[in-house]
C-alpha positions as CSV (number, residue, x, y, z in Angstrom):
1,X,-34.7,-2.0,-3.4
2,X,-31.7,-2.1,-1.1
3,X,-29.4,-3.5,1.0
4,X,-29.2,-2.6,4.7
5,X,-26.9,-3.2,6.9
6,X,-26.6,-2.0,11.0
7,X,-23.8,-3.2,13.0
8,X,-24.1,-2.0,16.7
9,X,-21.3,-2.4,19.2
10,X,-20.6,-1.3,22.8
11,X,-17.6,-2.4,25.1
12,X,-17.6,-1.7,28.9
13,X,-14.4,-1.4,30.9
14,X,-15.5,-1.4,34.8
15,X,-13.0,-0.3,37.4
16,X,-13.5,-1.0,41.3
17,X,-11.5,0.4,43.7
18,X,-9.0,-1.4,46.0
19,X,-9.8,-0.7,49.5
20,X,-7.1,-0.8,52.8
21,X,-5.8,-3.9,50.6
22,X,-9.3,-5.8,50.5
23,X,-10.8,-6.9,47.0
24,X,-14.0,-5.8,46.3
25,X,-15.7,-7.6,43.0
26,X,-18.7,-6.0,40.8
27,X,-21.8,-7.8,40.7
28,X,-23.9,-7.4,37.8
29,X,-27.4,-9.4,37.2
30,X,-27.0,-12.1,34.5
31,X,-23.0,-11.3,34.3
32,X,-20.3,-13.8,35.0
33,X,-18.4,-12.5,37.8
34,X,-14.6,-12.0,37.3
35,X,-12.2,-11.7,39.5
36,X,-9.4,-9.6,38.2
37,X,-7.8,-6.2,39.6
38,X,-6.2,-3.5,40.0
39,X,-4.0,-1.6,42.4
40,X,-1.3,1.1,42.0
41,X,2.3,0.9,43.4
42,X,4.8,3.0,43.6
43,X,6.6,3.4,40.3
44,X,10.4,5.1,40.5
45,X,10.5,5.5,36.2
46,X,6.7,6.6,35.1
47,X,5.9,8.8,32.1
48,X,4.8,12.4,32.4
49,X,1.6,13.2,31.9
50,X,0.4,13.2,28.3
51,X,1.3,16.8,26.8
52,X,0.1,17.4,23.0
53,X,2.7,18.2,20.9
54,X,2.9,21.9,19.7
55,X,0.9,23.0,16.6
56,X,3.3,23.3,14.5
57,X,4.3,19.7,14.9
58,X,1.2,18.6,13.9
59,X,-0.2,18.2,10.3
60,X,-3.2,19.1,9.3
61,X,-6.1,19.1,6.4
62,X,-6.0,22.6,5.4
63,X,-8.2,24.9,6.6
64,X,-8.2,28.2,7.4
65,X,-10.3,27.6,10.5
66,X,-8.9,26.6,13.3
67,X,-10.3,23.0,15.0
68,X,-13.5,23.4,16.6
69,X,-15.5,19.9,18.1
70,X,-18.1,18.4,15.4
71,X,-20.2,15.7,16.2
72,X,-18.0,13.3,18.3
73,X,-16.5,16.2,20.4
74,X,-13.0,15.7,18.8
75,X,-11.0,18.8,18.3
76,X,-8.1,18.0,15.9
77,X,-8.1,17.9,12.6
78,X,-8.8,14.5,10.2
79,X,-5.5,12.7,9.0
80,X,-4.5,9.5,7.6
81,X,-1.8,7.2,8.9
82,X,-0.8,3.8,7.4
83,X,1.0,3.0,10.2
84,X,-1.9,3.7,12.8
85,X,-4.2,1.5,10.9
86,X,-1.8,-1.3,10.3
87,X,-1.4,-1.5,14.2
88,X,-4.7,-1.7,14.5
89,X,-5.4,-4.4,11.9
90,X,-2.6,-6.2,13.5
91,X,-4.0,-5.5,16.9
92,X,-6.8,-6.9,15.7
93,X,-5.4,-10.3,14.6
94,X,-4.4,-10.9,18.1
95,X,-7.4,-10.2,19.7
96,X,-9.2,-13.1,17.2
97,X,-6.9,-15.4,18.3
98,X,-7.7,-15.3,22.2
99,X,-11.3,-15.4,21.2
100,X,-11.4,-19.0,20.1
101,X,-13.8,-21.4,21.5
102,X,-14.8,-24.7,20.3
103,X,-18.6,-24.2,19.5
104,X,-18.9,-20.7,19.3
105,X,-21.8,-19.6,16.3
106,X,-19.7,-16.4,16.1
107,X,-16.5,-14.9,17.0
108,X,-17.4,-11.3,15.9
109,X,-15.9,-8.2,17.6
110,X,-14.6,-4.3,16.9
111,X,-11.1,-3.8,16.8
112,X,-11.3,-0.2,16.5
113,X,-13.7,-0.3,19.5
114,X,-11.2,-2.9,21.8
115,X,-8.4,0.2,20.4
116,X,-10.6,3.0,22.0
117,X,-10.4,1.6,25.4
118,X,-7.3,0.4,25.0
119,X,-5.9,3.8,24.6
120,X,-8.0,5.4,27.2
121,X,-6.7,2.7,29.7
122,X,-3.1,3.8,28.1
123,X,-3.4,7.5,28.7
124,X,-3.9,6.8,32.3
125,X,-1.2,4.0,32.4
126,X,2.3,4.7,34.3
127,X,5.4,2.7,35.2
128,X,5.2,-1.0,34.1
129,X,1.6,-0.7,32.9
130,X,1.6,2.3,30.8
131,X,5.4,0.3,29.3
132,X,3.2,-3.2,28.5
133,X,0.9,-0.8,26.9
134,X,3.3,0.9,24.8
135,X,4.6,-2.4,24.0
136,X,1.5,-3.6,22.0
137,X,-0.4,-0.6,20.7
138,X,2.6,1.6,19.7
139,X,4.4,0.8,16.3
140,X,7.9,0.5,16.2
141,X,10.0,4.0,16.0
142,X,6.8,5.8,17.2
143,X,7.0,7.0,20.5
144,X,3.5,6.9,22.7
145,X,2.9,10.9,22.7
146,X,3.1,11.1,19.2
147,X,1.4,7.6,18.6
148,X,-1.7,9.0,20.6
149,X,-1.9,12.1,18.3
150,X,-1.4,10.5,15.4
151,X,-4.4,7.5,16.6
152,X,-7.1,10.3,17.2
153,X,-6.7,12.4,14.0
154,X,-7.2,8.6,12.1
155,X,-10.2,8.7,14.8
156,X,-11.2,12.4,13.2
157,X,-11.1,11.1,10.3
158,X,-13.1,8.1,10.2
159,X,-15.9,10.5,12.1
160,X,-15.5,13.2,9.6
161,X,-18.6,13.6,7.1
162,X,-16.4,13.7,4.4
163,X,-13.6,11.8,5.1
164,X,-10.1,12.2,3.4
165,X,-9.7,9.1,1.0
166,X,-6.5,8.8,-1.1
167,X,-8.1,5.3,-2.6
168,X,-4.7,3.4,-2.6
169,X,-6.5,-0.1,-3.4
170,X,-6.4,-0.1,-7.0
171,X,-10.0,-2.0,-7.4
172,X,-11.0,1.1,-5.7
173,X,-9.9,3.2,-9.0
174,X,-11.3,0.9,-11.5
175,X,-14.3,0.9,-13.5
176,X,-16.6,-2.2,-14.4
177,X,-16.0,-4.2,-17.6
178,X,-18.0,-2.5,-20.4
179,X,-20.4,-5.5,-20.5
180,X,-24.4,-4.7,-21.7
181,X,-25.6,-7.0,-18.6
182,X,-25.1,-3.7,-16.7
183,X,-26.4,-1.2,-18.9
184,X,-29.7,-1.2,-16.2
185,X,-27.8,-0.2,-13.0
186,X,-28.1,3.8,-12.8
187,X,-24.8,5.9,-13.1
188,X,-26.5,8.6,-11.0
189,X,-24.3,9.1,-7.7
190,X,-26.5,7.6,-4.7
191,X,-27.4,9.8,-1.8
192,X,-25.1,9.6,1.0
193,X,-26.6,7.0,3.7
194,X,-24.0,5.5,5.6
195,X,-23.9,6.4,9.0
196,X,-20.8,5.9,11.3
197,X,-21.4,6.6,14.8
198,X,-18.4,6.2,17.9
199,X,-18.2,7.4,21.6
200,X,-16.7,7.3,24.3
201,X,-17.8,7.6,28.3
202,X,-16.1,7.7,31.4
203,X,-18.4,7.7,34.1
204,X,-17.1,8.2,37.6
205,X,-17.9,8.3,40.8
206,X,-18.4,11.6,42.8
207,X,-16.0,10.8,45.3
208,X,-13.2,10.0,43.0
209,X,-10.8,12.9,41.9
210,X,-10.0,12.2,38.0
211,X,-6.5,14.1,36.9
212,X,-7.6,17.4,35.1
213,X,-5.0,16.7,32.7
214,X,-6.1,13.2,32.0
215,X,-9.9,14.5,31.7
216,X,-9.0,17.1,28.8
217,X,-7.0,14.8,26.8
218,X,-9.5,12.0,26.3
219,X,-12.4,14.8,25.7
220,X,-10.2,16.7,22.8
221,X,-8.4,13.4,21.6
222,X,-11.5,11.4,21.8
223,X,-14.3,13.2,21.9
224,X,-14.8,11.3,25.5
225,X,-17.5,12.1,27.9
226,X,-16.3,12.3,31.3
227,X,-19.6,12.0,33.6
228,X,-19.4,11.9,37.5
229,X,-22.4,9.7,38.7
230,X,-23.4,8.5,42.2
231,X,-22.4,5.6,44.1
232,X,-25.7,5.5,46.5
233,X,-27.9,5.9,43.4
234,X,-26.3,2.8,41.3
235,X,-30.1,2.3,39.9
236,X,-29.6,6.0,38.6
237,X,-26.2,5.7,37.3
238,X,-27.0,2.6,35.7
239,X,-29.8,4.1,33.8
240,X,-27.8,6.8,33.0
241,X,-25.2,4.9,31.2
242,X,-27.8,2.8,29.4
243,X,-29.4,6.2,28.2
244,X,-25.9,7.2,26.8
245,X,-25.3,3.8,25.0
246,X,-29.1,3.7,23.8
247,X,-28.5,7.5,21.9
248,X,-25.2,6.8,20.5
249,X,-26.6,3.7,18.8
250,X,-30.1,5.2,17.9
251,X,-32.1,2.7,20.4
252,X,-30.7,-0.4,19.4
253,X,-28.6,-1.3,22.2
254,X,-30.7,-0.4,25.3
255,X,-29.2,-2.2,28.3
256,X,-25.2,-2.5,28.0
257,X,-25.5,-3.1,32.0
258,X,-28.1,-5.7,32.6
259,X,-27.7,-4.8,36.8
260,X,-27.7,-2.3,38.9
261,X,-23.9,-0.7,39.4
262,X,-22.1,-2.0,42.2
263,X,-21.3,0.8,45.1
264,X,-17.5,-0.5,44.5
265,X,-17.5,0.1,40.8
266,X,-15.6,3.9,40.8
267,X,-15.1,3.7,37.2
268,X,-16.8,2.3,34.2
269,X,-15.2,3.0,31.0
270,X,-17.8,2.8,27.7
271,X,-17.6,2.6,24.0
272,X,-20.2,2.6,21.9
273,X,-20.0,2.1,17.8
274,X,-23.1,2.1,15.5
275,X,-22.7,1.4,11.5
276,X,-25.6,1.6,9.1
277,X,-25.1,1.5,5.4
278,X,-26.2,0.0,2.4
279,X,-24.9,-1.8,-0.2
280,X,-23.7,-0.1,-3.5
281,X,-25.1,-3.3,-5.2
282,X,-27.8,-4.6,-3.5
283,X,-29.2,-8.6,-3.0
284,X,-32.6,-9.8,-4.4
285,X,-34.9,-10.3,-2.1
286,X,-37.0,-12.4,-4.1
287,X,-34.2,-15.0,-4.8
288,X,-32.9,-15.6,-1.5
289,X,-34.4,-19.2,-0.4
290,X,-33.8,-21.8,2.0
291,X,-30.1,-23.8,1.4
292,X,-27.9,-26.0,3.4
293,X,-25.0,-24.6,5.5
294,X,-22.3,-27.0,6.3
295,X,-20.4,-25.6,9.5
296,X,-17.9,-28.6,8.9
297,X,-17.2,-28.7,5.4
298,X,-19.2,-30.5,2.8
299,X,-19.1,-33.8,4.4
300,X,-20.5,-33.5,7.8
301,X,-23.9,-32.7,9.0
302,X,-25.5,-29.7,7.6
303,X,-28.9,-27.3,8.3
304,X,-30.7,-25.1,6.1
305,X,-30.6,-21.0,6.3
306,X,-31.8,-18.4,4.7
307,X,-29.6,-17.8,1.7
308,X,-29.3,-14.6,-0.3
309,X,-27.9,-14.1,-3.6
310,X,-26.1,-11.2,-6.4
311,X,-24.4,-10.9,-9.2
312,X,-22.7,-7.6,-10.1
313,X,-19.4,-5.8,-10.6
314,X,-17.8,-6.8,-7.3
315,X,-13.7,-6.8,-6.0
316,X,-12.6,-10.1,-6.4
317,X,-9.2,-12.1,-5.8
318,X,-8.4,-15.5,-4.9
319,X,-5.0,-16.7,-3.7
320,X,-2.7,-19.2,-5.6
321,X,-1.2,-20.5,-2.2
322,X,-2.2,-24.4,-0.7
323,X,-5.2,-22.5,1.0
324,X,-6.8,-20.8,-2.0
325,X,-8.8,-18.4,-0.4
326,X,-11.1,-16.1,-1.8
327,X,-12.0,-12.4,-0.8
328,X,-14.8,-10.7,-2.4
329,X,-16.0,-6.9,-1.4
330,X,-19.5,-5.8,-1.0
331,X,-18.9,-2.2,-1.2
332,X,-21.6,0.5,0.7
333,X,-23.1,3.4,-1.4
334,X,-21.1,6.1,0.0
335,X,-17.9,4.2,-1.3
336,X,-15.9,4.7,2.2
337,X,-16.6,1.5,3.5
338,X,-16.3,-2.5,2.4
339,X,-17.5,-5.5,4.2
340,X,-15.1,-8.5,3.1
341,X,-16.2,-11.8,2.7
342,X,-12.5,-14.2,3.3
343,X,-13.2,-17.9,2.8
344,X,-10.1,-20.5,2.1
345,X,-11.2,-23.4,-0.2
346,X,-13.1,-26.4,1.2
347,X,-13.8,-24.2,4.3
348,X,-15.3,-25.5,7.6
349,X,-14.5,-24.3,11.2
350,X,-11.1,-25.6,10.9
351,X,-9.9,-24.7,7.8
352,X,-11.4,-20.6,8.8
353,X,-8.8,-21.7,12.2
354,X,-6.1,-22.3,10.2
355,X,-6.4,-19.0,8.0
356,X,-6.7,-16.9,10.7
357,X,-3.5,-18.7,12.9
358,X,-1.5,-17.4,9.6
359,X,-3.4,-13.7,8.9
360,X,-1.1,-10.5,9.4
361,X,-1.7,-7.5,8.7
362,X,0.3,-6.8,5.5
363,X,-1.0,-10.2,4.0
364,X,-4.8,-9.1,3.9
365,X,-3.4,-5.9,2.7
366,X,-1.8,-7.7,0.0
367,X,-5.3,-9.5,-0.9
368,X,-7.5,-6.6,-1.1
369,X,-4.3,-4.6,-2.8
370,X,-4.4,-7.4,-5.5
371,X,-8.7,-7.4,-5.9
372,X,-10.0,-6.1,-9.4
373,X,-13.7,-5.4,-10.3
374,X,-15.3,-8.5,-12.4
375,X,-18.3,-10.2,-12.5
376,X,-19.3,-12.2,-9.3
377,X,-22.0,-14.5,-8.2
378,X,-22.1,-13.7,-4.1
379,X,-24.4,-15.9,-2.2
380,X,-24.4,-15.1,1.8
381,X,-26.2,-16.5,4.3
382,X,-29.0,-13.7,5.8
383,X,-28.0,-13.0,9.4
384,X,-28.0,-11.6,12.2
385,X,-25.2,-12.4,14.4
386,X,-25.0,-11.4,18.1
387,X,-21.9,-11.5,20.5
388,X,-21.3,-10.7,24.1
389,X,-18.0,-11.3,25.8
390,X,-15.4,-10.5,28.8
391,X,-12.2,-9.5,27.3
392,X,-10.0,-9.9,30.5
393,X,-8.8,-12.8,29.4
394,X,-8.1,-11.5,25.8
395,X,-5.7,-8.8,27.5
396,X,-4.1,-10.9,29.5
397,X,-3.1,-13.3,26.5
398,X,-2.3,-10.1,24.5
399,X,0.8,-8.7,27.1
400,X,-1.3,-6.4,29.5
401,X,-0.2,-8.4,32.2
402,X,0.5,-6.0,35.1
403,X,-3.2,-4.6,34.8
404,X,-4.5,-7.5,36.5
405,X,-2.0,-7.6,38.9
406,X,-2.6,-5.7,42.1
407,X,1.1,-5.5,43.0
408,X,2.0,-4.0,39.5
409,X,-0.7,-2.3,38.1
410,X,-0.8,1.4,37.6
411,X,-3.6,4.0,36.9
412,X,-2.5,7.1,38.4
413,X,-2.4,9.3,35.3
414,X,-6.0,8.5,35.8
415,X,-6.3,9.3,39.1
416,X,-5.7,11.2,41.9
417,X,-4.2,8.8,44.5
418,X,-5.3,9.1,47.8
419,X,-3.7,6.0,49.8
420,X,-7.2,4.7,50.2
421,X,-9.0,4.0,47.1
422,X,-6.9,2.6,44.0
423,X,-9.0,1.4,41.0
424,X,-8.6,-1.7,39.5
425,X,-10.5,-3.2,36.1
426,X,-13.1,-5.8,37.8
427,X,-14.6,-6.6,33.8
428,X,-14.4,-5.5,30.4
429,X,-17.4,-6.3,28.4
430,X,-17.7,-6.2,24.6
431,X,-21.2,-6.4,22.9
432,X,-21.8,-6.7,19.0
433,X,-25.0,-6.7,17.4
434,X,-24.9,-7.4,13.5
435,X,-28.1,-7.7,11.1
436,X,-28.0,-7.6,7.6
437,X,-31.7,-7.4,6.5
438,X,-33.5,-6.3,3.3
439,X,-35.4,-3.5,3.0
440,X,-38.5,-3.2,0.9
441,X,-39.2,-4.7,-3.1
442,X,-39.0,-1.5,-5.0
443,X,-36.3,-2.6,-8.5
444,X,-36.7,-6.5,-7.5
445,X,-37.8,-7.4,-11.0
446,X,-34.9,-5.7,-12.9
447,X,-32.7,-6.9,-10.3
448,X,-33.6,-10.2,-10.7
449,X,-33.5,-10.6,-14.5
450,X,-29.6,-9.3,-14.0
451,X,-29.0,-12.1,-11.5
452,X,-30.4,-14.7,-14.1
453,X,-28.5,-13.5,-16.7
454,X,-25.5,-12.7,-15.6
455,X,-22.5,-15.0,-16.3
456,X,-20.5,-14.6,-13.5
457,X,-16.9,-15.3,-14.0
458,X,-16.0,-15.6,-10.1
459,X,-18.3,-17.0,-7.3
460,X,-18.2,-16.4,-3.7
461,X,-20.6,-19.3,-1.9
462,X,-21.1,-18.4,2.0
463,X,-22.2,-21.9,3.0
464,X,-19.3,-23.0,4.9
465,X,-17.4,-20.8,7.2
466,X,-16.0,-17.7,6.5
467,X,-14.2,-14.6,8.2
468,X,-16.2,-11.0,7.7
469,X,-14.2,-8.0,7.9
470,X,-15.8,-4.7,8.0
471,X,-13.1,-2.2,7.0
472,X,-13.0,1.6,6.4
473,X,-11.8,2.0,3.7
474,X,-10.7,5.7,4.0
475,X,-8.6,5.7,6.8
476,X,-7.6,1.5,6.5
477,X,-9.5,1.1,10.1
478,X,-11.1,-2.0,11.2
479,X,-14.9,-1.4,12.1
480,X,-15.6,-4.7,12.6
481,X,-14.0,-8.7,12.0
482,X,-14.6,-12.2,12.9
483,X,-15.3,-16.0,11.8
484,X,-19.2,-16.9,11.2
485,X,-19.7,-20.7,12.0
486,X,-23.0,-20.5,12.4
487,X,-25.2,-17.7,11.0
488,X,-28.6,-19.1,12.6
């Protein structure tokens, strides 16, 4: 018996053009309508239009072939990059922070996702725009040509079946405890199941010149399909876009627009992220039961959820600090992917507040650096967590200030300009889609003898709040992160 787990993700980035001046807003059925924009004024100190560096500059896995576009259309080669991957982590520290809302059940989201668009709104960013951009995606020292090159061969990577993985966490390199309460867990390598799947769409209308150099870039950089669709067909285009999400997350996700397109909306910008793996160490379906949940820490009001349970061989590491919070990984087969499970002590919705007001980067490094394997009683609630949000406001918060503005903002990397039509970012909508589910009985009686007899010396309990992060391990990139305050 195992462990499955699908995460499914899509993010939307609409842009509507700004007419003779006038503001034109996109309407979509069942979606709040924002009113943000974008226009493009005349910039005296822009940035030239992205140029890859030379080959020679670049390093590479070697190979005697030269790059050639696998499965996500990329076409440069797979690296690693601590620095990328700790900009993204931090990246994504920020984004939880604008996300908070009183009585939300979840506050789960991509980072690496949120990144993706980020970047392809950066490539086509001049002038104060593409500067505010700079200012929060690229690390310090690293200047924005090289800090785009350097993001999509971490992208390569984390798309590449076999992904380059220097295993720098040291629970990572360990071995269980000799201990005979595992001598009945097989030591023959599992099959590879884990399935990773990111894209990119730019879909545009007919009418609208995109910059050739623009549109090569984000196809070889990230694998991006650019798409031209028509703006007196919007039922058409629509289903279009919906097709493209549906395939890249195998059905799943079936309607990332819920409306017809607006005849305004010129541009809409699409990422789509679909994870499926199971877990090297898998829960017993025959043990999970009905328990209470306390959402408020053990002495407020409480309701019962499904509750699963395991004990095995599991990265574990609690902190010594005032908080005393505890990390344990559940590791997928293929062994390039963890979903951490952070809870402080005494945890309800705002104690999880506190810890994530005070989470950087190079502190949950520090934590998963510092996990060994032991023996560990996990019990986590069974779920299946959905979230669907606008992420204007998230930008806004996070420094992209001028985007917004239509006196400041500046696409024309993007774009051709033509003095009539200047695009400007009406929504950006993010979608997650998480279930963790078993899957058949096959082992559940020699799986549940070890969970009886284990004697666990650590013990993760998931009924009070907790943050889940979702990380590649490989490359260090955030798939996934976010509190759960309510896992009904």
């Amino acid at each position: 018996m195992k462990r499955l787990n699908t995460v499914l993700l899509t993010l939307c980035v609409l842009l509507v053009p700004l007419v003779n001046c006038q503001w034109y807003w996109t309407s979509m059925t069942q979606r709040p309508r924002v009113q943000s924009r974008f226009a493009y004024p005349t910039e005296t100190t822009s940035p030239p239009p992205f140029r890859p560096a030379p080959t020679s500059q670049v390093v590479r896995r070697p190979a005697p072939a030269p790059p050639t576009p696998g499965p996500s259309g990329l076409t440069v080669m797979p690296e690693n990059d601590s620095k990328i991957s700790h900009m993204v982590v931090e990246f994504m520290m920020r984004i939880s922070r604008t996300l908070a809302q009183q009585n939300s059940k979840t506050e789960l989201f991509s980072p690496v996702s949120i990144a993706n668009v980020a970047n392809l709104l950066f490539l086509g960013a001049r002038g104060v725009t593409h500067q505010e951009f700079g200012k929060v995606l690229t690390p310090a020292g690293m200047n924005w040509n090289n800090y785009q090159q350097r993001y999509s061969r971490v992208l390569a990577n984390l798309l590449a079946p076999v992904p380059l993985d220097s295993k720098r966490d040291q629970w990572r390199r360990q071995t269980c405890p000799a201990n005979d309460d595992y001598e009945d867990e097989s030591s023959t390598p599992e099959p590879k199941s884990q399935v990773i799947r990111l894209a990119n769409g730019i879909f545009h209308q007919n009418t609208l010149r995109m910059k050739q150099s623009y549109v090569r870039v984000v196809r070889d950089f990230y694998g991006a399909l650019v798409q031209e669709i028509d703006p007196q067909n919007s039922a058409g285009s629509t289903a279009m876009i919906n097709r493209w999400v549906s395939d890249v997350t195998a059905g799943k996700i079936r309607s990332m627009l819920d409306g017809p397109l607006s005849p305004s909306s010129s541009v809409v910008i699409v990422n789509a992220l679909y994870f499926k793996g199971k877990w090297k160490t898998a829960f017993e379906p025959l043990v999970t039961r009905p328990a209470l949940f306390f959402p408020d820490g053990y002495d407020a009001s409480s309701y019962r959820v499904p509750i699963m349970s395991l004990s095995g061989c599991l990265p574990f590491y609690k902190t010594r600090d005032a908080m005393q919070v505890s990390i344990v990984g559940l590791p997928y087969r293929d062994d390039t992917s963890t979903m951490y499970l952070i809870q402080p002590a005494n945890s309800s919705r705002n104690a999880v507040r506190r810890l994530q007001a005070s989470l950087t980067s190079k502190l949950l490094d520090s934590w998963i650096g510092q996990m060994k394997l032991q023996s560990t009683m996990v019990r986590l609630p069974k779920m299946h967590l959905k979230n669907s949000v606008d992420l204007l406001q998230s930008f806004q918060k996070l420094g992209f200030a001028s985007i917004l503005s239509p006196a400041k903002s500046n696409l024309t990397n993007m774009v051709e300009q033509n003095g009539t039509q200047r695009p400007y970012v009406n929504q950006i909508m993010h979608k997650v889609d998480l279930a963790i589910d078993e899957e058949g009985t096959e082992g559940a009686a020699a799986t549940s003898a070890l969970v009886d007899r284990i004697g666990s010396q650590q013990t993760f309990n998931g009924n009070t709040p907790f943050l889940i992060y979702l990380r590649h391990d490989a490359t260090g990139l955030p798939l996934f992160y976010g509190p759960v305050f309510d896992p009904r």
